[in-house]
N, C-alpha and C positions, 0 to 999 in steps of 0.2 A: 670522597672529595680530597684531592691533593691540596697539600700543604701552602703552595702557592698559591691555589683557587681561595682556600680559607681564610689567606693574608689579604688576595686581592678584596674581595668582599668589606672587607675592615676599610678598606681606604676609603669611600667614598663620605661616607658618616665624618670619619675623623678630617677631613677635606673639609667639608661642609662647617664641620664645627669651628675649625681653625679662623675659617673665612668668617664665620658670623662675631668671634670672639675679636676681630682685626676691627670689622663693623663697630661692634659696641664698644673697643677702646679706639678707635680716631673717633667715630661720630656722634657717639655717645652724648659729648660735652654740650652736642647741638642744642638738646632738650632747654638745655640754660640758657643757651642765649639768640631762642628765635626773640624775646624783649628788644631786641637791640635793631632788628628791621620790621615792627611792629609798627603802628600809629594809632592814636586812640583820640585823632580827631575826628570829630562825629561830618565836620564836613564835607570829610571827602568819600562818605559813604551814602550820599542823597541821589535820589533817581539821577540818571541820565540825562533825559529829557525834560526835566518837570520847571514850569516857572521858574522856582524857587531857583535851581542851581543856576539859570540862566541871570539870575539878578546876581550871585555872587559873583562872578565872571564879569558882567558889566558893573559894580560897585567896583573893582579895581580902580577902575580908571579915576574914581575919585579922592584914595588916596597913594599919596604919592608913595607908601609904605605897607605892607600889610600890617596890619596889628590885629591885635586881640584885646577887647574889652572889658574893664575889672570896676565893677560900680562901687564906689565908697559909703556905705550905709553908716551914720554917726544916730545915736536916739542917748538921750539924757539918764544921768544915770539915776537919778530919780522920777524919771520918767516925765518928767517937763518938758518948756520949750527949749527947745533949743536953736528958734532963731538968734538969738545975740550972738553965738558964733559962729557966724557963719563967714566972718573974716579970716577967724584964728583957723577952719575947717580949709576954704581955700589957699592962704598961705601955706598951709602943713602939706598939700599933696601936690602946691606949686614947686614946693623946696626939692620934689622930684625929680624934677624936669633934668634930664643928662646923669641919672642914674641907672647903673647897668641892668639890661631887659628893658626897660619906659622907653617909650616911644614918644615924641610933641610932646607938647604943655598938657596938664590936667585940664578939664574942665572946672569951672567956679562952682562952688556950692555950689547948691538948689535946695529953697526948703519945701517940705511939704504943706499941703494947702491945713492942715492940722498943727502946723509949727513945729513941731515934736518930732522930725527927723531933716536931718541934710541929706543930698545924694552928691557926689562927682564921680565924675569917669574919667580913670587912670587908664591910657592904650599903654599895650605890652607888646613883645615882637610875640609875632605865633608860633614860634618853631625853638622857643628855649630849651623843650625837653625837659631833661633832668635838672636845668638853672631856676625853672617855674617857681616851683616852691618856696627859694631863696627871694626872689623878686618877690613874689605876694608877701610876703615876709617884711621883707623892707616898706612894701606900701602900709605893710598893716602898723609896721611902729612906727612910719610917722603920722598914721590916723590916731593912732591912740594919742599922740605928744597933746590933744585939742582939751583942754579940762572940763572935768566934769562928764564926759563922755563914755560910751562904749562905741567902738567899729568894727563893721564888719563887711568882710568883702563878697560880695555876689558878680554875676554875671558868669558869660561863659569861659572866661580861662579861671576864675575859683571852680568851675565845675569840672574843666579838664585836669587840675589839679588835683578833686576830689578823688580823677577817675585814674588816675596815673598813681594814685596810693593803693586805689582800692585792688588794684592790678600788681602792684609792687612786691616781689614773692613770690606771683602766681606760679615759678614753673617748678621750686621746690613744696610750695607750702598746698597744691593740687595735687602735682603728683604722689607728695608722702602721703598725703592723705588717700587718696585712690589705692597705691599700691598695699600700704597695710592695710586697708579693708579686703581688697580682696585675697591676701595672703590669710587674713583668719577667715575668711570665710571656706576658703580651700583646706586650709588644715583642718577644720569642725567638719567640712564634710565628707574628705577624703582619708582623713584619718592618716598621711603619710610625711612624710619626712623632706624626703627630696622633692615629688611632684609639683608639691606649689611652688619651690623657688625656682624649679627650670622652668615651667609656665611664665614664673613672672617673669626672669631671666630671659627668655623670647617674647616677652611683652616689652620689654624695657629695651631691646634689641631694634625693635621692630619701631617704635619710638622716636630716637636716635637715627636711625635712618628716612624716617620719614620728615623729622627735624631738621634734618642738614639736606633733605631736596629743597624742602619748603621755602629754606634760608636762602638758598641759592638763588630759587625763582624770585623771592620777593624781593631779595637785594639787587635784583638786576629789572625789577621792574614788571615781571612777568605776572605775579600775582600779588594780592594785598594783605595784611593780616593784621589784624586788629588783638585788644585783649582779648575778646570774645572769643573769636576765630581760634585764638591759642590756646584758649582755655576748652573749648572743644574738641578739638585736632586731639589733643593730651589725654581725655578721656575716653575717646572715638577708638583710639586705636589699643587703648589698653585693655578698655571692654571689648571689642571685638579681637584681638587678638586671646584673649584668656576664655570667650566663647568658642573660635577655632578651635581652640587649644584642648579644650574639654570633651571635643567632640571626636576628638583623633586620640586622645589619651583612653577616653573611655573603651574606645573599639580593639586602641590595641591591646587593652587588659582583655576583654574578650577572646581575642586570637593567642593569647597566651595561654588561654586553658585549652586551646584548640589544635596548637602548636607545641613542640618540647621544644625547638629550633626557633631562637628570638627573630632570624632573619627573615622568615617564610610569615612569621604572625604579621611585623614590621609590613613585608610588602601587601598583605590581605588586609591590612586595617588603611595601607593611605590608599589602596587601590578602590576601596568599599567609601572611604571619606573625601576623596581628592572633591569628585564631583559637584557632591554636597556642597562643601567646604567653597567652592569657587563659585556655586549657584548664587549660595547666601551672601559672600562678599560681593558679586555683581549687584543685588539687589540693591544694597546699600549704594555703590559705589556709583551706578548708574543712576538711583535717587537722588544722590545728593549732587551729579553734575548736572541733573535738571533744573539745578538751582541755575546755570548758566543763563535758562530763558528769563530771569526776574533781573528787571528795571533797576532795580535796587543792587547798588557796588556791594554792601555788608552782607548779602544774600550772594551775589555771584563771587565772591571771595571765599566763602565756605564752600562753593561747591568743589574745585580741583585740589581746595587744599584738605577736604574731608578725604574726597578720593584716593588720594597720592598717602592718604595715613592708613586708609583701608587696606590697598594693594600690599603696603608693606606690609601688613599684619595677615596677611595672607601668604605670600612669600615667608616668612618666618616661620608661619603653623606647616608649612610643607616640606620645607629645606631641615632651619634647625634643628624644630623641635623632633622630627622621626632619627634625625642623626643620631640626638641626645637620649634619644629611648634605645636604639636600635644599642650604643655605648651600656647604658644601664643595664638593659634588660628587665628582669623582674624585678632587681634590686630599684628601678624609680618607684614602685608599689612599697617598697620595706617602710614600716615591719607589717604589714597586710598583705605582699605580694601572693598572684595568683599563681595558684600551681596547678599544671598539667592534669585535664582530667583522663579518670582510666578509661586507657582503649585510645584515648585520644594519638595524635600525633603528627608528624609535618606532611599535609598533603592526605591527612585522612579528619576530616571536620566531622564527618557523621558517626566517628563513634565516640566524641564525646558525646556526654549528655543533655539528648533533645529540647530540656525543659528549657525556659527563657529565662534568664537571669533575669534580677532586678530586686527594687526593697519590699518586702510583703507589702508596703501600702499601695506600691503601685499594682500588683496583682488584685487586689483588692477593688482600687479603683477601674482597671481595666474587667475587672467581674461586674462591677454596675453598670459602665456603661453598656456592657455586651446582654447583662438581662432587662436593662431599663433604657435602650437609646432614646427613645422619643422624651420619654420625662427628663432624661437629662438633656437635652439638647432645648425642649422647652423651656426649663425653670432657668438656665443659662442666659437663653434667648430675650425674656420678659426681664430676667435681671440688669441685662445690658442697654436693653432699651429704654428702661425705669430710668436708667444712668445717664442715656444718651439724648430722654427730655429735654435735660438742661442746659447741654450744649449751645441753643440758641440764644441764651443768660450771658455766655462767655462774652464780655468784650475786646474790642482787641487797638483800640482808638486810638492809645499812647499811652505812657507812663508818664504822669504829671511830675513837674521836677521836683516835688518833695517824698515822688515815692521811687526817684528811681536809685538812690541807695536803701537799704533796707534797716538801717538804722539813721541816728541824724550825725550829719558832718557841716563842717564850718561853712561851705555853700548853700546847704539848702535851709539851716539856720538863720543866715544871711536873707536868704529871696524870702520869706516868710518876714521878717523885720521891713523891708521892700515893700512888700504885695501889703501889706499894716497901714502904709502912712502914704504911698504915691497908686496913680493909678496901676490893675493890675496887670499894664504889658512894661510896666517902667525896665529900662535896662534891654529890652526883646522889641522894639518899634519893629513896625510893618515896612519896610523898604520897598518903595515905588521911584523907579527910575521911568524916567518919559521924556519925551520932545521938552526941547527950552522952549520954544514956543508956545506951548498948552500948560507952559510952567500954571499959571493961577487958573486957568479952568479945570485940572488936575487938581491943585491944591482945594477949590470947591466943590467940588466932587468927593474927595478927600474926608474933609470937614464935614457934608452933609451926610456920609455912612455913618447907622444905628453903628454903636459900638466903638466906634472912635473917639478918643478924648482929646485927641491935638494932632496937627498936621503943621509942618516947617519944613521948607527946604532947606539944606543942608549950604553954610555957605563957605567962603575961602578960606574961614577960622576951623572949619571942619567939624562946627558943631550945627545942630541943627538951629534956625533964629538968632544968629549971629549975624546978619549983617546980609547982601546983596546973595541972592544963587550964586554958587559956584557951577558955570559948565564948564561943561568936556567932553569935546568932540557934540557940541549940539543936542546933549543930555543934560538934565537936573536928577538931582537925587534929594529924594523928599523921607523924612521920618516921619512915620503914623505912630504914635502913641495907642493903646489901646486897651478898653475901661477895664476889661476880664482879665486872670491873670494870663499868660502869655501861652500857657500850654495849658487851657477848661476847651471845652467844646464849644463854647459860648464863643471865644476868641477866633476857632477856627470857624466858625459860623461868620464870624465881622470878617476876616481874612477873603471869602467867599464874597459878602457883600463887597467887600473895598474891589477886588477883581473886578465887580461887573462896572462897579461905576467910573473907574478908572479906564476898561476897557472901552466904554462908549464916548469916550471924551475923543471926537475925529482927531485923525492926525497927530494925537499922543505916543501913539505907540506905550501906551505902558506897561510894565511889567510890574509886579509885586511878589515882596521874598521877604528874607527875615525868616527868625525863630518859629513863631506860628505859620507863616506859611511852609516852611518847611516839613512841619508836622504835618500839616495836612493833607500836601504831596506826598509824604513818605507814607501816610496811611491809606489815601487812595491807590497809591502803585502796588502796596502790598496787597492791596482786594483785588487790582487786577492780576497780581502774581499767584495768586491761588488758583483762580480764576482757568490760569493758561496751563500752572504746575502742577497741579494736583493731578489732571486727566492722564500727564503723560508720565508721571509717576507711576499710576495705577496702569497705563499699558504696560509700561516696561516691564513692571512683579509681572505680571499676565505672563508675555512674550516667558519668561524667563521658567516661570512654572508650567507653561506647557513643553516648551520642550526638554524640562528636566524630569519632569512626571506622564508626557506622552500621554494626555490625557487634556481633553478641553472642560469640563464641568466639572472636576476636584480643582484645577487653580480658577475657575472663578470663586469656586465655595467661597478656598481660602482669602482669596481679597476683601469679597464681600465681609468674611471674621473679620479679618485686621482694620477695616475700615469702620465696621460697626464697634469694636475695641477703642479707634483714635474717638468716634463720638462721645461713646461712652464715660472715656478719660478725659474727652475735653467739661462735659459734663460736671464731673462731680469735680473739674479745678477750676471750674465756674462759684460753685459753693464752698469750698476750700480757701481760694484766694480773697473771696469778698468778705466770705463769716470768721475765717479763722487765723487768716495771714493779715487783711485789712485792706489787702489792695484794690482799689478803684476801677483800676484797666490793667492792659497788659501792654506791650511792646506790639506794635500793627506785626513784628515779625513770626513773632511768637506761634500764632495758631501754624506757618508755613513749617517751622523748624520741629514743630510737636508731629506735625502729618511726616516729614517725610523721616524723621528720626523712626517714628513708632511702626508707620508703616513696613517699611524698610524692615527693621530690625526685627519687627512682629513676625513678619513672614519668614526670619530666618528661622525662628522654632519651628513654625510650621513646616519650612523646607527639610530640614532636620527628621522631624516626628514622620511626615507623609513620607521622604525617603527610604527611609527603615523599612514604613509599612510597605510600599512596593515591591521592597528586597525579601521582604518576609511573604508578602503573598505570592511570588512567584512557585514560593516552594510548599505554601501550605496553604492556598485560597485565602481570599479577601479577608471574610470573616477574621481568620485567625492572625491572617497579617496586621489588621488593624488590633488583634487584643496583644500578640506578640512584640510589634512597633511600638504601642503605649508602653508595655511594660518593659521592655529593655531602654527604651529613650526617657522614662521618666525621671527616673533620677538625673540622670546629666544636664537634658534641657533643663529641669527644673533649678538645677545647680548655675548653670551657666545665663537664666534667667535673671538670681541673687545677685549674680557677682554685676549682672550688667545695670541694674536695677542700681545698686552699693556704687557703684562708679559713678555712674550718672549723678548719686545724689550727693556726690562729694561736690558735683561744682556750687555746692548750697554754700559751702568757705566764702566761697566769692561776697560782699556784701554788696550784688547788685540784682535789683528784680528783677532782667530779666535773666539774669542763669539762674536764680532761685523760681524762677516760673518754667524754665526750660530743666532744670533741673528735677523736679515736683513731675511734670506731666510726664518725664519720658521714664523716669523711674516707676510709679504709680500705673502708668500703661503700661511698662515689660511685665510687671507682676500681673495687671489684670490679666494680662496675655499669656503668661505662660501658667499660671495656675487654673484661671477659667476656659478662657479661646482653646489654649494647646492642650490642655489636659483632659478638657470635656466638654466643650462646644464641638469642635473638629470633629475629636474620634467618634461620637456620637450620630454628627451629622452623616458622617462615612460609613458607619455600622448601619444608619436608617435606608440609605441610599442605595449599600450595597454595589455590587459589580458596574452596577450603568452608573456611577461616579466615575470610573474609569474610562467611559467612551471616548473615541474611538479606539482605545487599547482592548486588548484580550485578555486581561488580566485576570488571574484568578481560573479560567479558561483552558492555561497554556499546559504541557509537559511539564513539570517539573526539571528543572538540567539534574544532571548525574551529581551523584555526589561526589566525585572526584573532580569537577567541572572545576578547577583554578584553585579550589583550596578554601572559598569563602562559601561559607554554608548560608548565608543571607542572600547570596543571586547578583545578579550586575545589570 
C-alpha cells in the first residue's frame, strides 16, 4: 500500500469526525432550549374531532378575551364558619381587577352550603408563560390579606403552573440524570476508559441534532411539543443511540481479533451491523409514526418527533461512531483491548479461533437451552402468561387530579379543600352551548340529569346566574355544575347522561364540553387509537422481519414474544401501580405508549439475537447458529437492555404519573424482554422448531461461502 493510499484512507474518519464535532458544537445548545417552543397546555392536545374541542372553539365567542381560570378557595383557620367574611374575601380579589396577567373583575365570593369555605374565580390571560407564577402570586396575597383565613388556589392555570414547575429543568436535570446512569453502567460492564464517553459522546451528538430539527419544525408550526414529548424525545434517542452503539462496538471488538489492520475489522463489523442496525431503528421509527393515525394531538406529536430522534441516532451509530473507532483502534478497548488472534489476520477470519466468544454464563445458558428447549421455552411461556392474567386489571380511564403529580403541590392541595366543602365538579362545570331559543328547555333538561347539581346560563356579567343570557350569534352558554368530583367515572358517566338529554332537546343543537367531558373524549379516542394502532404497528415489525430475516414463521414467532412480553408487563403494572405506587388509573395514553415503545424496542433485541443467528447458521447449521447467536449476542443485548431499561427509568425525576407509569412499564418490559423473551423464550422456541422456522428460506441447507468470502466469518 502507497503512502498516499494509506493517507487517503485516514481522511474519510477524520472528515466525518470534524463534521459531527461542528454538529455538536453549533447544535448542541438545542437540547436546552427545545422549553422555549414547547407548550404544556393540555388543551390544545384534545381529540380533533370530539364534542369537547368543538365546544372550546364555540365558547370563544362568548368571551370577549380568552382567559384562564384560578378558583379562590378561603376555609377558616380554626376551621369554622367562615361566612362572615365573605365581604372582606370579595373585596380582597376585587382590589385585583387591572393587575398585570387578571383579566375582568373577580367573581364575588360564594360560600359553601357547610359555611366553612368561600370560593371566587380570578380570570388570568392564558398565554403568560413564565409571568404565571408571579400572577398566582399576587392573587394568592391578596387572598391571604382576609383574616382569620387560609387560601388557596385551584383550577386549571394553578394546575398549569403546577405543570410548568414540574417540567422546569427538565432538559438538564433528565438528561444528567440519563447520561450518568448510563456512563456507570458502561464503565461496570465494559471495563474501559474511553468507550463509554465516545458512546455517549455520539449519544449526546445525536441529541443535539435531533433537538435543533425538532426546534425548527415546531417553531415554524410544523410539529407540536409538549413537556412530555421533550422528556421522551431526550431519552428515545439517548437509549437508542447507546443500544446502536453497543451493537457495532461489540462487533468491531470482534473483528479486531480477526483483523491485525483496524481498517478491514472497521469495514466487517459496520458491513455485518449496518443492516441490523437500520432494521431495528425502522421498527421503532415506523412504530412511533403510527402514532400519526391516533385522533389525539399528544399522541400524533410524538410520533415524527420520536422518529426524527431515532433517525438521528442512527446516522451517528454509523457515521461518528465507526470514524471514532476506526481513529482509536484497539486503544477505544484500553486497558482490555483485543488483540489479534494467532493465525488470525486481514482477510483471513478462519484461522482465528473457531470457538464463539462470549461470558461463561452465556455459554452456559446457551447449553440448557440446546439440551432442554421445550422445558425452557415452557416454564417461560406459563411464566408470561401467569403475568399477562392481569393485564385486563390494567385501567387506563384517567388520572384523577390528585394523582396526576406524584407528590402533593399547591393545586391539587387546593381541589381537595374544593371537592370538601362545594359540590364535586365546582371550578370544572359541564359547558353546553345550544340554540337561544331552546335556552330553558336545555336548561331543563339540564337540571333533570342524575348527577347534575346546578345548571345557569351564563350572562353579560360572564358569570353563570348573573343576570339575563348572554347571546352570540343565536347561541347560549349554559354552566352544569356536577355533584362528582370533575375527573371520578361517576362524573363522566353524568357527562354521558347530560349528552343524551341535551341532545334530544329539537332544535338545540347542543354541544357539551368542559373538563369532564374532555376526559371522557380523550379516553374514548384513545380505545379507538389502539384499536386502529396496534394492528398496524404489528404489521409493520412483520413487513420489517420478514424481509430482514427472509423468512415468514420466525418473524411471526417474534411478534407473537414481544406482544405476549407487552401483556405480560402490562400485567404485573396493573398490581404495581395499584398495590405499591397507589394509583387508581393510568393516563387513557399510557397502554398506547407502553405497546408501541416495548413492542418496538422489544423486537430490536430480537432483530439483533435472530440476526447473528442467521449469520451463524449459514456457516454452521441452524442448531449451532442458534447456540452461537445466543452466546456471542448475550452479553451486549443484555448490556444494551440495562442501559435502555436505566434510561427509560430516569424519566421517574419527572414528578408526573404519567412518565413515572411510562417510565415503570417500558423499563420493567425491556428487562422482561431481554433477560426472558430474548435470552430464553426465542432461542428455545427456534431450537424446538428447528429449520422449518426458517421457511421459505433454505437456511441451514445451504453451502457454506468460502472463507475468504469478504472477510466476515459470520455470513451476510
Amino acid at each position: 500500500m502507497t503512502t498516499t493510499t494509506r493517507r487517503a484512507r485516514w481522511l474519510v474518519p477524520v472528515l466525518l469526525l470534524l463534521v459531527w464535532l461542528g454538529i455538536g458544537g453549533t447544535l448542541g445548545p438545542y437540547a436546552g432550549k427545545l422549553g422555549e417552543v414547547a407548550t404544556n397546555d393540555q388543551a390544545s392536545f384534545l381529540p380533533r374531532g370530539a364534542e369537547s374541542t368543538r365546544v372550546i372553539d364555540a365558547q370563544k365567542a362568548f368571551q370577549p378575551q380568552e382567559t384562564l381560570p384560578v378558583i379562590v378557595v378561603w376555609t377558616a383557620d380554626d376551621g369554622g364558619a367562615v361566612v362572615d367574611r365573605r365581604a372582606a374575601a370579595t373585596e380582597a380579589v376585587a382590589d385585583l381587577r387591572g393587575t398585570a396577567g387578571t383579566v375582568g373583575p373577580a367573581s364575588p365570593a360564594l360560600p359553601s352550603k357547610d359555611g366553612r369555605a368561600l370560593q371566587a374565580v380570578v380570570q388570568v390571560e392564558p398565554d403568560l408563560g413564565d409571568r404565571l407564577p408571579g400572577t398566582l402570586d399576587r392573587i394568592r396575597d391578596a387572598a391571604e390579606t382576609v383574616p382569620g383565613t387560609t387560601a388557596h388556589l385551584a383550577g386549571p392555570a394553578a394546575t398549569q403552573a403546577d405543570l410548568s414547575h414540574a417540567f422546569s429543568g427538565i432538559d438538564g436535570l433528565l438528561l444528567g440524570v440519563a447520561l450518568v446512569t448510563v456512563l456507570v453502567i458502561l464503565l461496570l460492564v465494559y471495563r474501559s476508559v474511553l468507550l463509554p464517553l465516545v458512546i455517549i459522546l455520539g449519544a449526546v451528538f445525536a441529541l443535539g441534532l435531533a433537538c435543533a430539527i425538532v426546534y425548527v419544525l415546531a417553531d415554524h408550526g410544523v410539529v407540536r411539543v409538549d413537556g412530555q414529548v421533550q422528556g421522551i424525545l431526550s431519552i428515545l434517542v439517548i437509549g437508542a443511540a447507546t443500544d446502536y452503539a453497543l451493537l457495532l462496538t461489540a462487533r468491531y471488538r470482534e473483528e479486531l481479533v480477526r483483523h491485525e489492520d483496524r481498517f478491514p475489522a472497521a469495514r466487517a463489523a459496520l458491513r455485518s451491523s449496518w443492516s441490523t442496525v437500520v432494521a431495528s431503528a425502522a421498527t421503532v421509527a415506523l412504530g412511533l409514526l403510527a402514532l400519526l393515525l391516533s385522533d389525539l394531538t399528544n399522541n400524533r406529536a410524538l410520533g415524527p418527533v420520536g422518529a426524527i430522534g431515532i433517525v438521528c441516532a442512527v446516522l451517528s451509530t454509523l457515521t461518528f461512531l465507526p470514524a471514532v473507532l476506526v481513529l482509536l483502534g484497539r486503544a477505544a478497548y484500553w486497558p482490555s483491548a483485543p488483540a489479534p488472534a494467532p493465525g488470525g489476520g486481514a482477510g483471513d477470519p478462519a484461522g482465528a479461533d473457531d470457538t464463539p466468544a462470549g461470558h461463561p454464563v452465556w455459554h452456559r445458558v446457551a447449553a440448557a437451552v440446546d439440551r432442554s428447549p421445550r422445558r425452557v421455552w415452557s416454564v417461560c411461556l406459563i411464566a408470561l402468561l401467569a403475568c399477562a392474567a392481569f393485564s385486563p386489571t390494567f385501567t387506563s380511564r384517567g388520572v384523577p387530579l390528585d394523582e396526576i403529580f406524584v407528590k402533593d403541590v399547591p393545586s391539587v392541595t387546593a381541589q381537595r379543600t374544593l371537592a370538601r366543602h362545594f359540590p364535586g365538579g365546582s371550578g370544572n362545570p359541564a359547558v353546553i352551548i345550544a340554540d337561544a331559543g331552546r335556552t330553558d328547555r336545555v336548561l331543563a333538561a339540564a337540571r333533570d340529569t342524575p348527577g347534575v347539581a346546578s345548571a345557569d346560563p351564563v350572562s353579560d356579567t360572564g358569570r353563570p346566574g348573573g343576570g339575563a343570557p348572554r347571546v352570540v350569534d343565536g347561541r347560549v352558554r349554559i354552566d352544569a355544575t356536577l355533584r362528582d368530583p370533575a375527573d371520578s367515572d361517576a362524573a363522566k358517566a353524568t357527562v354521558a347522561r347530560l349528552r343524551s338529554a341535551v341532545h334530544a332537546v329539537p332544535g338545540a343543537d347542543a354541544l357539551v364540553g368542559g373538563y369532564t367531558a374532555q376526559q371522557y373524549d380523550t379516553q374514548h379516542t384513545a380505545e379507538h387509537d389502539r384499536t386502529v394502532i396496534v394492528p398496524v404497528v404489528l404489521a409493520i415489525i412483520l413487513v420489517i422481519l420478514i424481509a430482514l430475516l427472509r423468512s415468514l414463521l420466525m418473524p411471526v414467532v417474534l411478534v407473537a414474544t414481544v406482544a405476549l412480553n407487552f401483556l405480560a408487563t402490562l400485567g404485573v403494572a396493573a398490581l404495581v401501580f395499584r398495590h405499591v405506587l397507589g394509583f387508581t388509573g393510568t393516563d387513557a395514553s399510557v397502554p398506547l405508549y407502553g405497546f408501541v415503545f416495548l413492542v418496538a424496542l422489544g423486537v430490536d433485541y430480537n432483530i439483533f439475537l435472530m440476526s447473528r443467528v442467521r449469520q451463524e447458521a449459514l456457516h454452521h447449521g441452524v442448531r449451532q447458529g442458534i447456540l452461537r447467536g445466543l452466546t456471542v449476542t448475550g452479553g451486549v443485548i443484555t448490556s444494551a437492555g440495562v442501559v435502555l431499561a436505566a434510561t427509560f427509568a430516569a424519566l421517574a425525576v419527572i414528578p408526573l404519573a404519567f412518565l413515572v407509569q411510562i417510565a415503570f412499564i417500558v423499563a420493567f418490559g425491556v428487562l422482561l424482554d431481554t433477560l426472558v423473551v430474548r435470552s430464553l423464550l426465542v432461542p428455545a422456541l427456534a431450537r424446538e422448531i428447528g429449520p422449518v422456522a426458517w421457511w421459505p428460506g433454505r437456511l441451514g441447507r445451504e453451502t457454506p461461502p468460502p472463507a475468504d468470502a469478504g472477510g466476515d466469518s459470520a455470513g451476510r
